[in-house]
N, C-alpha and C positions, 0 to 999 in steps of 0.2 A: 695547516694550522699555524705551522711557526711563520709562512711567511701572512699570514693575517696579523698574527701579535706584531710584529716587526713591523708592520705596517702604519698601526698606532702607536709604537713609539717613537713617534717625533715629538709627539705633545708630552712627551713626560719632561719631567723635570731635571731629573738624573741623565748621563747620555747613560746611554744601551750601547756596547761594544758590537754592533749589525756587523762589523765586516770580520765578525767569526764565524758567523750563518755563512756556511756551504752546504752544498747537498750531498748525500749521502757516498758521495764518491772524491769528495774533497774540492768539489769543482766552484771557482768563483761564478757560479749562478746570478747572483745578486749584485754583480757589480757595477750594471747600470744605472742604478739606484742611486750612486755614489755621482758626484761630480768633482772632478772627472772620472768617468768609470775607473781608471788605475790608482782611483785613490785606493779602493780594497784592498789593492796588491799589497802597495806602498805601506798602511797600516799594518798586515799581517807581516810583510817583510821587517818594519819598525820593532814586534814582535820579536822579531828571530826565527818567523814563518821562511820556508823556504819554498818559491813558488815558482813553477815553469808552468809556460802554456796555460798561463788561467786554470794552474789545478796545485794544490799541496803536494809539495813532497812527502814523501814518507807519511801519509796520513793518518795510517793505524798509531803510531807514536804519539798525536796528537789528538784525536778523536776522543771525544765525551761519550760516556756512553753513562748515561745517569742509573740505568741500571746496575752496574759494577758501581759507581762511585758511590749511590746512597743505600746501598744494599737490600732492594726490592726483591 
């Protein structure tokens, strides 16, 4: 489902922050999407993401988990 949404946001008008979309394991999945694919990196690291081998460090510190956050 997110990567469909993601898919139609190019056409919005707002930008969409895509290079936070990883998968469930912290893995830059989507960064061929990107041109150049090391742009993801390059973003998340602009962040203060820390990344080795196309995956997040320390992932649980920085994972959303909208059930904790909106209280469902």
């Amino acid at each position: 489902m997110v990567g469909w949404a993601m898919n139609g946001c190019h056409h919005a008008k707002l930008k969409v922050p895509a290079h936070r979309v990883v998968n469930r394991n912290g893995m830059l999945t989507g960064k061929f999407h990107f041109s150049p694919p090391e742009k993801m990196e390059q973003l998340l690291k602009k962040e203060g993401i820390k990344v080795k081998d196309d995956k997040i460090l320390d992932f649980k510190k920085h994972f959303w988990n909208p059930v904790d956050e909106l209280g469902f």
